[in-house]
C-alpha positions in Angstrom: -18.7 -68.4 -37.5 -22.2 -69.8 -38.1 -25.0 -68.7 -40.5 -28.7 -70.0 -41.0 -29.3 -71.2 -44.8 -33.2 -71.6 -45.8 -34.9 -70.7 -49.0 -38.4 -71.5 -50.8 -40.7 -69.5 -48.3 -43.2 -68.9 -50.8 -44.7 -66.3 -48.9 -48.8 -66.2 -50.4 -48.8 -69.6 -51.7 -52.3 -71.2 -52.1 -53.6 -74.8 -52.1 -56.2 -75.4 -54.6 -57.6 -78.9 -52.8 -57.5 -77.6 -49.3 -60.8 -75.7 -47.6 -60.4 -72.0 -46.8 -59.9 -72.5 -43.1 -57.2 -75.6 -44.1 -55.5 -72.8 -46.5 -55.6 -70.1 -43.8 -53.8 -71.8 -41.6 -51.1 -73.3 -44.0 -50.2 -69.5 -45.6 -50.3 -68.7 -41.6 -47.4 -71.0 -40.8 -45.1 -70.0 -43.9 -45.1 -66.4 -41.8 -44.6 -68.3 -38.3 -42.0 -70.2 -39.2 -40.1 -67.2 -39.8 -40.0 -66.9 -36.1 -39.0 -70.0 -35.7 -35.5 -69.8 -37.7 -35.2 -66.6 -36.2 -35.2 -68.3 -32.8 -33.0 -71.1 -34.1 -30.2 -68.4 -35.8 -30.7 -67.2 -31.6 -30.2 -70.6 -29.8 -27.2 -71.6 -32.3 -25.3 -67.8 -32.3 -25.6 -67.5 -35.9 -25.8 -63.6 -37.1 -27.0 -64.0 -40.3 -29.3 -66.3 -42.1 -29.6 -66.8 -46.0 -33.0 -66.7 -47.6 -31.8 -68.4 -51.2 -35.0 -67.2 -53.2 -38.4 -67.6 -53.4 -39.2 -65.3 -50.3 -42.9 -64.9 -52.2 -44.5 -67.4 -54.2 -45.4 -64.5 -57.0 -43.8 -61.0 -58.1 -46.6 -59.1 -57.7 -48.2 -59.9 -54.0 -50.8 -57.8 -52.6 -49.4 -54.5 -50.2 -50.0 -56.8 -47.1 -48.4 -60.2 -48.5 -45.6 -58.1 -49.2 -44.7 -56.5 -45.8 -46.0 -59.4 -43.5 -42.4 -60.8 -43.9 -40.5 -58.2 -43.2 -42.5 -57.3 -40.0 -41.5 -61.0 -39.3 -37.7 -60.0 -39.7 -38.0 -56.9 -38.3 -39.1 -58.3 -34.9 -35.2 -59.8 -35.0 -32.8 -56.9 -35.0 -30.3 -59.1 -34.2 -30.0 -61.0 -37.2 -29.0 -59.9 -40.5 -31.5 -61.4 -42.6 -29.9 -61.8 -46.6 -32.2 -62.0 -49.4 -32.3 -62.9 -53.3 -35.2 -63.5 -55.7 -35.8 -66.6 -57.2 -37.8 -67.8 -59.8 -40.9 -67.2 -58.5 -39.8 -63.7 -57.6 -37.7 -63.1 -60.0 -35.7 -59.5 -59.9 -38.1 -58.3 -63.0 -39.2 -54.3 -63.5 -42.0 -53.1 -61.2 -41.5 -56.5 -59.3 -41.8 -57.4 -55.6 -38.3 -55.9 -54.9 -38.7 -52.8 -56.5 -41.6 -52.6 -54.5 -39.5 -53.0 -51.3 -37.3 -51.1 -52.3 -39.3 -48.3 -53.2 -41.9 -48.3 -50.6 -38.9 -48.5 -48.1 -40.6 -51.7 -46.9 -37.5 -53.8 -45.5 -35.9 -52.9 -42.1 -32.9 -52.2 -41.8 -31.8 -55.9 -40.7 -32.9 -57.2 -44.1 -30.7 -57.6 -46.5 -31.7 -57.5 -50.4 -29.5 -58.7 -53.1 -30.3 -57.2 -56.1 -26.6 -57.4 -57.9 -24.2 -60.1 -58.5 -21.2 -59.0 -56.6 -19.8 -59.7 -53.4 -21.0 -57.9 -50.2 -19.1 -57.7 -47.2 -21.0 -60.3 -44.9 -19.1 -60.2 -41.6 -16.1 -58.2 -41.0 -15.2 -60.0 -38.1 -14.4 -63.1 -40.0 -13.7 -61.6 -43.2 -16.5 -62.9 -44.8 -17.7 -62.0 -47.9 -21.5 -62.8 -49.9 -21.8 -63.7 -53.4 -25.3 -63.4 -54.4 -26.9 -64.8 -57.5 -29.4 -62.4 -58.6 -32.0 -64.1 -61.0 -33.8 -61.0 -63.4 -36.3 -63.7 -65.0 -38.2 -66.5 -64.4 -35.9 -68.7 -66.7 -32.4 -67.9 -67.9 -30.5 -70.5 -69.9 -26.9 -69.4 -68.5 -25.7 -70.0 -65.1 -25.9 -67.1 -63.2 -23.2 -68.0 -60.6 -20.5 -68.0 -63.2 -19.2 -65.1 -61.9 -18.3 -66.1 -58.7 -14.9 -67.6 -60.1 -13.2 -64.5 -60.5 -15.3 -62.2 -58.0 -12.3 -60.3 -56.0 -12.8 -60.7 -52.3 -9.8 -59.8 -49.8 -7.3 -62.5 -49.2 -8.0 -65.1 -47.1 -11.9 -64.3 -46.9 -14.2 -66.7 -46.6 -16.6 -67.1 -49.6 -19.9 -68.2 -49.4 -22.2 -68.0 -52.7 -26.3 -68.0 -52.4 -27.8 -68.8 -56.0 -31.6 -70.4 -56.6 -31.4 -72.8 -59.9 -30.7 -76.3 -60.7 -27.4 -78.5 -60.2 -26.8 -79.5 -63.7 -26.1 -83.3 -63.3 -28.2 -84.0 -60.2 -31.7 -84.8 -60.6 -33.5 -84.7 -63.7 -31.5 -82.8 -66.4 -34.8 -81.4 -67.9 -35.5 -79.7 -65.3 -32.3 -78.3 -65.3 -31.9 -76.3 -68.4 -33.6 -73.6 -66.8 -31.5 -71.4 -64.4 -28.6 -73.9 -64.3 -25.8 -74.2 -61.8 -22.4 -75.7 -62.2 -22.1 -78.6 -59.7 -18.3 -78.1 -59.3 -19.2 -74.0 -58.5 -18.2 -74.3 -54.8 -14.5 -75.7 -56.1 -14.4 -73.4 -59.2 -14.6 -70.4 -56.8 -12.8 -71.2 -53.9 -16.2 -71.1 -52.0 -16.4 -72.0 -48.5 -20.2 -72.4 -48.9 -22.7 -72.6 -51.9 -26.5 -72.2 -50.2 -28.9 -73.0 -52.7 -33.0 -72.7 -53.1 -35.4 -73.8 -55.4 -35.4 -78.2 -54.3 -38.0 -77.7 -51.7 -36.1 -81.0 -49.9 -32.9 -80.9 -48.0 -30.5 -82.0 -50.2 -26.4 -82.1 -50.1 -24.5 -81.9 -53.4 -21.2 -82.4 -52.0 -19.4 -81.2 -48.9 -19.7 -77.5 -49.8 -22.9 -77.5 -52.4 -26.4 -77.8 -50.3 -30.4 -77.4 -50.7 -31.6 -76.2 -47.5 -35.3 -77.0 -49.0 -38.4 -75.2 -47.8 -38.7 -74.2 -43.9 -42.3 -75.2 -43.8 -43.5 -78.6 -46.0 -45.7 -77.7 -48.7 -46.4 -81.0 -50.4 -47.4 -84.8 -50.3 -45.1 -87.7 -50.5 -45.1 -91.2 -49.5 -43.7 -92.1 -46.2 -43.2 -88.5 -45.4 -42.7 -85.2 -47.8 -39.3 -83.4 -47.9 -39.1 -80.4 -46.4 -40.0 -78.1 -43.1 -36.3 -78.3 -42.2 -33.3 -75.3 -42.0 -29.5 -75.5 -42.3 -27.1 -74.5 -40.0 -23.2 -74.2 -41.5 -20.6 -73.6 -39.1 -16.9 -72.0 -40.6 -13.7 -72.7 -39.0 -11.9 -71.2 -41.6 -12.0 -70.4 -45.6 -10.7 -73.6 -46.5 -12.0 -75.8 -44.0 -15.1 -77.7 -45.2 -17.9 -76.6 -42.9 -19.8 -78.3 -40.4 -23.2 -78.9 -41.4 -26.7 -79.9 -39.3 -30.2 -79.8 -40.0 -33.1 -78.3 -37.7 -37.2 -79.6 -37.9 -38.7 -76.1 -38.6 -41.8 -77.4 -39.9 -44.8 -77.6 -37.8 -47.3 -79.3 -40.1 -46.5 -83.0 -41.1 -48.3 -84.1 -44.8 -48.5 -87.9 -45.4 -49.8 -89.8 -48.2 -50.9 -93.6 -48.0 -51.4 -95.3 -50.7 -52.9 -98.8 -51.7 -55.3 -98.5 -48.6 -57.7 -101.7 -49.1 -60.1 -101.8 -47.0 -62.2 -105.1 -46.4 -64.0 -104.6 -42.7 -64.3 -102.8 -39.6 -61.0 -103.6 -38.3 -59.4 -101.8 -41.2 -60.9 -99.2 -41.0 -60.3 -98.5 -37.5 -56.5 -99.4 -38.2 -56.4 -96.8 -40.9 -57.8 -94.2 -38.4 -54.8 -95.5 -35.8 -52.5 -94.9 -38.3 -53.3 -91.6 -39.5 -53.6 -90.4 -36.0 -50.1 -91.8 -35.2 -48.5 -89.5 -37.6 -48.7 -87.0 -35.1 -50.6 -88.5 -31.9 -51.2 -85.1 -29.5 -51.2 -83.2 -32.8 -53.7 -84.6 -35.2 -54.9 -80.3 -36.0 -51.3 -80.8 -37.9 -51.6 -83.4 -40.1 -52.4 -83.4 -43.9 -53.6 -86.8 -45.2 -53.9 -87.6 -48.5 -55.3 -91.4 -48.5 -55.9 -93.9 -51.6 -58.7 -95.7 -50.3 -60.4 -99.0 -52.5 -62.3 -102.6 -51.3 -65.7 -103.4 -50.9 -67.6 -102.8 -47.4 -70.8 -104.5 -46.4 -73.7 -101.6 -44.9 -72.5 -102.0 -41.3 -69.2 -101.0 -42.5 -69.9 -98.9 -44.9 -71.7 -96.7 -42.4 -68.8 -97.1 -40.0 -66.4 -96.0 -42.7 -68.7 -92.6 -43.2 -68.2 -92.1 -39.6 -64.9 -92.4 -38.5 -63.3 -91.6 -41.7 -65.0 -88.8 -43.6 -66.3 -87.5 -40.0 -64.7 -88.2 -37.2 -60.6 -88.3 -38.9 -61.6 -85.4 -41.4 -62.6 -83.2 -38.3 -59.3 -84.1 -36.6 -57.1 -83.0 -39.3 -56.5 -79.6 -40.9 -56.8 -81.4 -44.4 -58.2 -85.0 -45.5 -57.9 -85.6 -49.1 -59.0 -88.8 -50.4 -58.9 -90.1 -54.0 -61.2 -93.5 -54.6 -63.7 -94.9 -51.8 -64.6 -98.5 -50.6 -67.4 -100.0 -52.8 -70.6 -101.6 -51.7 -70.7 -105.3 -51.1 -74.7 -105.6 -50.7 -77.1 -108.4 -51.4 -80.5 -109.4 -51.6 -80.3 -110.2 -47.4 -79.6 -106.5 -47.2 -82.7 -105.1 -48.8 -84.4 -106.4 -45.3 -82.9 -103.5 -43.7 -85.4 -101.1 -46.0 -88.5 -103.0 -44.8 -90.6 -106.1 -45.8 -92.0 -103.6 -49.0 -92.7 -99.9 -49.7 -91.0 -97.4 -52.2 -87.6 -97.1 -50.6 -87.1 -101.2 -51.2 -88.4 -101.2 -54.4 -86.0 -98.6 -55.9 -83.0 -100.2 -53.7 -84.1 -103.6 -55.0 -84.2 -101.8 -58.6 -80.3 -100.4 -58.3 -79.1 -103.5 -57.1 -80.2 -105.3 -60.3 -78.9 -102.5 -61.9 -75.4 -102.6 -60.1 -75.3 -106.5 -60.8 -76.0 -106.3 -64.5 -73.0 -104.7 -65.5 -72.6 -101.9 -68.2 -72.3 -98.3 -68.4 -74.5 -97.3 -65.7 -73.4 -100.4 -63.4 -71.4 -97.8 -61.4 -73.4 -94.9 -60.9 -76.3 -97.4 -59.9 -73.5 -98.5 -56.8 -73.2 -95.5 -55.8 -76.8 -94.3 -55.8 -77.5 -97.9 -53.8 -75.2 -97.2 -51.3 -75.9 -93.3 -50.8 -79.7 -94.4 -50.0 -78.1 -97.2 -47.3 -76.3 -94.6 -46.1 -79.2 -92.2 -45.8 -81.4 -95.1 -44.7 -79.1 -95.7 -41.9 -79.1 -91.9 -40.8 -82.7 -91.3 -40.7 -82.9 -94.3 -38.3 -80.3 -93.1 -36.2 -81.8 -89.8 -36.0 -85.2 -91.1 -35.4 -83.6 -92.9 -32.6 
């Protein structure tokens, strides 16, 4: 027997520091990729797949955010899709599943879990759910407690789904709030413990695992966790299962940090390596670059162009935090003219910018927005 274990959809989720077509697209793809584990559950014969919380990012979603996921089920009859709420979406009066519930809104393929108790999951192997059911955002005790002495026929295999914190793994702070027993799985004769709610793959021992969010939703260096699903195969209710993960993430975020750029050729390597992330893909990168250094005008002007231009066209997000500087001297004021109003006040800011002080920065930046400029009216005159 085989199921599919993913959690942290976050179905509605924005992104405050993306555009609206960037944000578009990302809340599209935390639908799509619904279709994608569907198709995986399809291409590995697994009948069922366990959603362990956070389906939507908030309890009250509008009508449409609400349904668009179920529509996404719906579309695979043959999967028994198996749902609780997390903490996002927590199982609170008036909430997102009494909504379902009430407005008849989930097929009849989809699953919801709305009571701690075990639910027959497959009667072909005997298999039995134990759902964690979370009523609040926070709860101080651990909710999968009960699974130790939850009755299920003998010799049926267990699996628990809960959404909460490991106590002991990770940072303990965090996991005062809706806190798990590591040593549930062995406590409760589980076969299977599929968590949500560490958006990163992440296996707590041989029957305790984090599937992490299908789709990745955040920056990290080197890579983000996240965007994959899990698939758990049972040989029996004893038997340790057999565990792989699946790439069910389409877009891939990246940040890069401690970028220094000093001349052309770094800046044109920083382009290369941005594009490499995803070479025949760049519409599915996210890039969030710490830029720095000092760039002469030449440069400078390069750097507007195939950075803020060229690379943030390519990309469905570029996020940058710092920019190169301007390394100008009194040779570059020749590019203004021999005299006229435009040298003067570059002349003027360049003082300025050497002097120091307060206003030393803004004066920088005001010299080398007018270089800039300069250099675009020329081109355009051209």
């Amino acid at each position: 027997m085989k199921i599919v274990h993913t959690s942290d959809w976050q179905i509605g989720r924005t992104f405050s520091f993306v555009d609206d077509d960037a944000l578009g697209a990302l809340q599209a793809e935390r639908l799509n990729v619904i279709e994608r584990i569907g198709q995986l559950a399809r291409a590995e014969g697994a009948a069922h797949v366990l959603v362990a919380g956070d389906v939507y990012e908030h309890e009250t979603p509008s009508e449409h955010t609400l349904r668009q996921p179920m529509e996404r089920m719906r579309q695979f009859a043959d999967l028994s899709w198996h749902l609780i709420p997390g903490n996002h979406d927590a199982h609170i009066p008036q909430g997102v599943w009494t909504r379902l519930l009430r407005d008849n809104a989930a097929p009849g393929n989809v699953k919801l879990h709305l009571e701690p108790a075990p639910v027959e999951l497959d009667a072909a192997h005997n298999a039995w759910l134990l759902p964690a059911v979370l009523q609040r955002r926070h709860t101080l005790s651990d909710l999968t407690a009960y699974m130790d002495d939850a009755p299920t026929p003998e010799g049926a295999l267990r699996i628990g789904v809960a959404h909460g914190s490991v106590v002991g793994f990770g940072n303990e702070d965090e996991a005062q709030n809706n806190p798990i027993a590591i040593d549930r799985a062995a406590r409760a004769g589980l076969a299977y413990l599929a968590l949500g709610d560490w958006h990163g793959y992440r296996q707590i021992n041989e029957r305790t695992v984090y599937s992490g969010t299908p789709e990745v939703d955040r920056f990290g260096t080197g890579g983000a966790g996240g965007g994959d699903c899990v698939v758990a195969e049972f040989a029996g209710p004893t038997a340790p299962p057999r565990l792989s993960t699946h790439r069910t993430g389409r877009f891939n975020w990246r940040k890069l940090e401690n970028v220094v750029l000093t001349g052309r050729a770094d800046i044109e390597a920083l382009e290369n390596r941005v594009r490499a992330i995803a070479p025949e893909q760049p519409h599915t990168i996210l890039a969030w670059l710490e830029v720095s250094g000092m760039l002469g005008v030449d440069d400078l002007a390069l750097y507007e162009s195939l950075i803020e231009r060229r690379l943030r066209s390519a990309l469905t997000c570029l996020r940058l935090t710092g920019a190169p500087g301007l390394a100008a001297g009194e040779d570059d004021l020749d590019r203004l003219g021999a005299s006229g109003p435009v040298r003067a006040s570059a002349a003027a800011l360049l003082e300025q910018a050497k002097a120091g002080g307060a206003e030393a920065a803004v004066a920088q930046e005001a010299l080398q927005r007018l270089f800039l400029l300069w250099d675009e009216v020329k081109r355009g005159a051209q």
